[in-house]
N, CA, C and O atoms as a GROMACS GRO file, in nm:
protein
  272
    1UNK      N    1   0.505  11.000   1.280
    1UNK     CA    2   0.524  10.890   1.375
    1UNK      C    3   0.658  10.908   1.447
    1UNK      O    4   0.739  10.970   1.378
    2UNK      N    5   0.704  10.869   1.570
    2UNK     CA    6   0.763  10.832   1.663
    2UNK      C    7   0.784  10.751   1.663
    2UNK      O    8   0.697  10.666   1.642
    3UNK      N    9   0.947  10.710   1.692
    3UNK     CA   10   1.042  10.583   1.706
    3UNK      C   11   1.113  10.570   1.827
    3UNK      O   12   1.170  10.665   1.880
    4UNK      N   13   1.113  10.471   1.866
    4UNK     CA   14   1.209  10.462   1.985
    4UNK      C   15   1.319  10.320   1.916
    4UNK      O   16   1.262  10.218   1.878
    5UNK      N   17   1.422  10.326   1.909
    5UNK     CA   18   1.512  10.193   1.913
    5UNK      C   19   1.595  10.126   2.041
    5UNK      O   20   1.710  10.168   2.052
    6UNK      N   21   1.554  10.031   2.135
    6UNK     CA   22   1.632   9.994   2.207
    6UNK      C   23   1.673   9.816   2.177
    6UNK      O   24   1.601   9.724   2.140
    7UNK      N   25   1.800   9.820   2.207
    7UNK     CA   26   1.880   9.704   2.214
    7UNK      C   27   1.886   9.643   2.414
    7UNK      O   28   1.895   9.700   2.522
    8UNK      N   29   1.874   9.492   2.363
    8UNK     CA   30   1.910   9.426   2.505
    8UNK      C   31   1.930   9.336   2.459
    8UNK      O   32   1.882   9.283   2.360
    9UNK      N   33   2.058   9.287   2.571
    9UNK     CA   34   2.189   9.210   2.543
    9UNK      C   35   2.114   9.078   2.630
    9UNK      O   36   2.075   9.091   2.746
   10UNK      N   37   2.100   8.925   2.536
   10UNK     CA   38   2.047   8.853   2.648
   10UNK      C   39   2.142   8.712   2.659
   10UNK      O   40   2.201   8.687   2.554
   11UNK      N   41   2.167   8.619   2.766
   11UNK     CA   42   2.242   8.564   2.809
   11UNK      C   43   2.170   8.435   2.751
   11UNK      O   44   2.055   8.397   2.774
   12UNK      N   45   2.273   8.374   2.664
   12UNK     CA   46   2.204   8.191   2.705
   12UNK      C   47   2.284   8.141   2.781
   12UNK      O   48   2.403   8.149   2.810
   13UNK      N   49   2.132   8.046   2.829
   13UNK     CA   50   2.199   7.937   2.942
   13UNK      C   51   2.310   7.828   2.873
   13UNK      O   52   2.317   7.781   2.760
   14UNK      N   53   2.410   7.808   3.024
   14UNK     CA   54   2.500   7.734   2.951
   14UNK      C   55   2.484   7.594   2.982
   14UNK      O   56   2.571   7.507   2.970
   15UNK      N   57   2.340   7.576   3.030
   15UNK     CA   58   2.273   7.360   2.982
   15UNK      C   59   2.132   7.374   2.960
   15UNK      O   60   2.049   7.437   3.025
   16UNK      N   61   2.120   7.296   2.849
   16UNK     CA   62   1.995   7.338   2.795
   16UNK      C   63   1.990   7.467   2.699
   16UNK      O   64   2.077   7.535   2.644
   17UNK      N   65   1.823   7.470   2.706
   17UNK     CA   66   1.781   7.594   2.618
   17UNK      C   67   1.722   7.720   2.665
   17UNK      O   68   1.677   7.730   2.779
   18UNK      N   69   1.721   7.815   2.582
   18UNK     CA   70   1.640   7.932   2.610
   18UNK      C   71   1.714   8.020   2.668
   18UNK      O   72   1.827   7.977   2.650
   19UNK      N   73   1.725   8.157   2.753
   19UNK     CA   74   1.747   8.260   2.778
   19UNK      C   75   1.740   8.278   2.946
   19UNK      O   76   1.630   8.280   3.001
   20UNK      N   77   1.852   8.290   3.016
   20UNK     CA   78   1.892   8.309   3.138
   20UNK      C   79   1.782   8.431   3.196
   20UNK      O   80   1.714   8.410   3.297
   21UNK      N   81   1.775   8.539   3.133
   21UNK     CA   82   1.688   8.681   3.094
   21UNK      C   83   1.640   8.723   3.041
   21UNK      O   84   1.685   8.821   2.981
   22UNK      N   85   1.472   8.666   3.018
   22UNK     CA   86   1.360   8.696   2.924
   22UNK      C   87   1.324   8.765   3.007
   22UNK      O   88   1.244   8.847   2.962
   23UNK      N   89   1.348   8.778   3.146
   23UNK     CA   90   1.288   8.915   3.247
   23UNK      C   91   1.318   9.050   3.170
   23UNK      O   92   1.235   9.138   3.146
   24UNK      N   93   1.448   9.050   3.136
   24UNK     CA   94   1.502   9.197   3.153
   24UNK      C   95   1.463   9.218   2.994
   24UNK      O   96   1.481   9.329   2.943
   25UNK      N   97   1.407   9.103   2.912
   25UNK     CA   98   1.351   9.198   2.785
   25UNK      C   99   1.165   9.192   2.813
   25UNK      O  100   1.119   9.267   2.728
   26UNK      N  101   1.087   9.152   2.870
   26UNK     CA  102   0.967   9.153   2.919
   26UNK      C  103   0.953   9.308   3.001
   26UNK      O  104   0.869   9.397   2.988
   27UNK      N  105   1.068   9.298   3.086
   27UNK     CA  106   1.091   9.466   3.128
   27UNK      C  107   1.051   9.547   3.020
   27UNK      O  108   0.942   9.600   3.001
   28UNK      N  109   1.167   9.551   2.941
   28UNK     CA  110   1.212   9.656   2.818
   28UNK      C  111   1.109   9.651   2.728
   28UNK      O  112   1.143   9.724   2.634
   29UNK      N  113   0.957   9.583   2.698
   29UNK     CA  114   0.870   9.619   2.651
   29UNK      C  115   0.769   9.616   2.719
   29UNK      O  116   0.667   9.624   2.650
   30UNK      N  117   0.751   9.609   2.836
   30UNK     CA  118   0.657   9.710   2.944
   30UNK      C  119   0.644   9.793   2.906
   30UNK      O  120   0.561   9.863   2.848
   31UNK      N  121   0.795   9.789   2.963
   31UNK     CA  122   0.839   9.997   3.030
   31UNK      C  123   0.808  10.049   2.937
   31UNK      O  124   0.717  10.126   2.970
   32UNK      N  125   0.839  10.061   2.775
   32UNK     CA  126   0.784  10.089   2.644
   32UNK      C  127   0.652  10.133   2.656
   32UNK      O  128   0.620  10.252   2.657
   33UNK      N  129   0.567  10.031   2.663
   33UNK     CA  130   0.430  10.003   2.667
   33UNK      C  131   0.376  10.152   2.752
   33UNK      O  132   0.307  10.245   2.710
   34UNK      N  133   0.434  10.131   2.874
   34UNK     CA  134   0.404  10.217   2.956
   34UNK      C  135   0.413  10.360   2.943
   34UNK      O  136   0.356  10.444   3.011
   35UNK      N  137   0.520  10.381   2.811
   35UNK     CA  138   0.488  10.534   2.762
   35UNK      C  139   0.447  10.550   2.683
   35UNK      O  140   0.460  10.654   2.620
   36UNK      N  141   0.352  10.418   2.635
   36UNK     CA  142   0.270  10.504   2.509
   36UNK      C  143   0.342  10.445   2.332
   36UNK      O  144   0.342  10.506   2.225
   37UNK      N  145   0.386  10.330   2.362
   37UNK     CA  146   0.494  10.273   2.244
   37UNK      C  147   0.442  10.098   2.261
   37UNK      O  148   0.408  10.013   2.343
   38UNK      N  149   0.465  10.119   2.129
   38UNK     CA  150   0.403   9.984   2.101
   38UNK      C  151   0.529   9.890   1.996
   38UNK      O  152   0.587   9.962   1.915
   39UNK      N  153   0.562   9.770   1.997
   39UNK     CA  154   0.625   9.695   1.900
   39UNK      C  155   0.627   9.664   1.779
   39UNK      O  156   0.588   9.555   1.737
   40UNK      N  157   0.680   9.771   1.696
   40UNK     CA  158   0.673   9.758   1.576
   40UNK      C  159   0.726   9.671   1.518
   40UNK      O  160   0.660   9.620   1.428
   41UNK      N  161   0.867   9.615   1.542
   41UNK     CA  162   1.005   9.532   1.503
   41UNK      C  163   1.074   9.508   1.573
   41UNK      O  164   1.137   9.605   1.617
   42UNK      N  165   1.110   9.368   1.630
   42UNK     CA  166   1.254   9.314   1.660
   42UNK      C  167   1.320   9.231   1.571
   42UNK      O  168   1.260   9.177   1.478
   43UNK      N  169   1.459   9.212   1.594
   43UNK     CA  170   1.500   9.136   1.527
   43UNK      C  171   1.666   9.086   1.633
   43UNK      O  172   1.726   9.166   1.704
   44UNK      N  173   1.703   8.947   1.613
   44UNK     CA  174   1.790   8.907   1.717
   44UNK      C  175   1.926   8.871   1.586
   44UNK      O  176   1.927   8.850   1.464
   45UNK      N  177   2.028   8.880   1.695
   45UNK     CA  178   2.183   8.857   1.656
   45UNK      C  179   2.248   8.801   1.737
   45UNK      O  180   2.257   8.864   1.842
   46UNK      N  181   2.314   8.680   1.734
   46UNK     CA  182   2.428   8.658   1.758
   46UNK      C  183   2.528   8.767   1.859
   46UNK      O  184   2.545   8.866   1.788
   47UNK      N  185   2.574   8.782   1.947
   47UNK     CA  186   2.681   8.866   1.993
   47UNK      C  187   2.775   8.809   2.051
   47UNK      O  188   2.830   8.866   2.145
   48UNK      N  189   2.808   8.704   2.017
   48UNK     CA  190   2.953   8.635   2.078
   48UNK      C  191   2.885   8.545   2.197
   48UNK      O  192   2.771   8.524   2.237
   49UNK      N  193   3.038   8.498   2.235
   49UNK     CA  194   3.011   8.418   2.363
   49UNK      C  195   3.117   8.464   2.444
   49UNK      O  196   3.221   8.504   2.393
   50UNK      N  197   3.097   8.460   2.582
   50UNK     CA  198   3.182   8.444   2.700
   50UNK      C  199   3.320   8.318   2.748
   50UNK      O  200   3.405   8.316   2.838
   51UNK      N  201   3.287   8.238   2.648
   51UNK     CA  202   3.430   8.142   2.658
   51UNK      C  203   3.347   8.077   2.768
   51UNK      O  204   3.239   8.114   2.813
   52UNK      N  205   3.436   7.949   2.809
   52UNK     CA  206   3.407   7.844   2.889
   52UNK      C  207   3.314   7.908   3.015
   52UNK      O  208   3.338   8.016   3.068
   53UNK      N  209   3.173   7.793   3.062
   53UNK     CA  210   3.100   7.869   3.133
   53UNK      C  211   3.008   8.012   3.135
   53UNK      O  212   2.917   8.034   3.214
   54UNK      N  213   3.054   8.102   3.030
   54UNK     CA  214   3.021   8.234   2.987
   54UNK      C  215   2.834   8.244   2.923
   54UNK      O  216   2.744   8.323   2.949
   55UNK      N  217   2.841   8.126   2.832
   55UNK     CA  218   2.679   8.124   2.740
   55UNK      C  219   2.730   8.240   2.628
   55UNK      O  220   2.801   8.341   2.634
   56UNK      N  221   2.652   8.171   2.519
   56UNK     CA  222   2.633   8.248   2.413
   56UNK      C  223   2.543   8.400   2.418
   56UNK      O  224   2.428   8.402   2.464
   57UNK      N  225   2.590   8.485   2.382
   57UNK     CA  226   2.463   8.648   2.396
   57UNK      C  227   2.396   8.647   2.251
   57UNK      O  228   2.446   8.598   2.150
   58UNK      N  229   2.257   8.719   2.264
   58UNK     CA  230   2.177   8.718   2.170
   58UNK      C  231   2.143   8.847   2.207
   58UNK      O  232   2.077   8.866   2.309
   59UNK      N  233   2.207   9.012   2.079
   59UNK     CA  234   2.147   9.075   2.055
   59UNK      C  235   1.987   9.119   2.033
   59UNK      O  236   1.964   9.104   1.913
   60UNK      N  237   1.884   9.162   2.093
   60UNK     CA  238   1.758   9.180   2.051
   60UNK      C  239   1.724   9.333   2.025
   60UNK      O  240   1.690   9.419   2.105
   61UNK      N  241   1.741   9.339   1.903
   61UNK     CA  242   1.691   9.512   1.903
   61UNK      C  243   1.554   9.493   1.846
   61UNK      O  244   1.500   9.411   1.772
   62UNK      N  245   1.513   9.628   1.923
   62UNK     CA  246   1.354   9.635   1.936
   62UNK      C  247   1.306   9.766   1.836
   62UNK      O  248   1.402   9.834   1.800
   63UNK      N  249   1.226   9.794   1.805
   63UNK     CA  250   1.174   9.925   1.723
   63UNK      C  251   1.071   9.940   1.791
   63UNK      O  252   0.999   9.842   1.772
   64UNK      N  253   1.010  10.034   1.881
   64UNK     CA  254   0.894  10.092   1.918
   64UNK      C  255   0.822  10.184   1.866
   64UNK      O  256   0.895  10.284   1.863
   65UNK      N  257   0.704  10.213   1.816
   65UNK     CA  258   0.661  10.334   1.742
   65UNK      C  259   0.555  10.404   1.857
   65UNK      O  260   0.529  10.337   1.957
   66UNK      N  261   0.516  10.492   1.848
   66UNK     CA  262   0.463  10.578   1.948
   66UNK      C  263   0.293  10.550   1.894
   66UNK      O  264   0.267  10.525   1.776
   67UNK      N  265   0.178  10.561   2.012
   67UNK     CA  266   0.076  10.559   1.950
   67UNK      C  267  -0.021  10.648   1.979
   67UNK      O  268  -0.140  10.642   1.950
   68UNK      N  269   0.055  10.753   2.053
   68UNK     CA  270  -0.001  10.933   2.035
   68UNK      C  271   0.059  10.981   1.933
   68UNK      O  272   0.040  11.098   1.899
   0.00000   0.00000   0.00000
C-alpha cells in the first residue's frame, strides 16, 4: 500500500462557529481523490491563535492510502 500524508492549516472564524476554509480542505481531498487516494485518517490540532482579530488555527492532517 501507498501513503500520502498531507497537513492543512485551517482558520476559525473570529464570531461565531466553524471554519473560515472548509474550501481549501474540500480541495485537499479532491485533488487526492483525483489521483487515485482515498481517506484513510484525519485527525485535527489545535495550532495557536493569531492574537486579537487573528481566529484560532486548527491543524488537519490527513492520511491518504492509494487504491491502485
Amino acid at each position: 500500500m501507498q501513503y500520502v500524508v498531507v497537513q492543512v492549516i485551517l482558520k476559525e472564524k473570529l464570531w461565531g462557529t466553524g471554519s473560515g476554509n472548509l474550501t481549501s480542505l474540500e480541495k485537499t481531498l479532491n485533488d487526492q481523490a483525483a489521483k487515485g487516494y482515498r481517506l484513510h485518517t484525519i485527525t485535527t490540532a489545535s495550532s495557536g491563535s493569531k492574537g486579537i482579530g487573528g481566529g484560532d488555527r486548527i491543524q488537519a492532517t490527513m492520511v491518504f492510502e492509494s487504491l491502485g
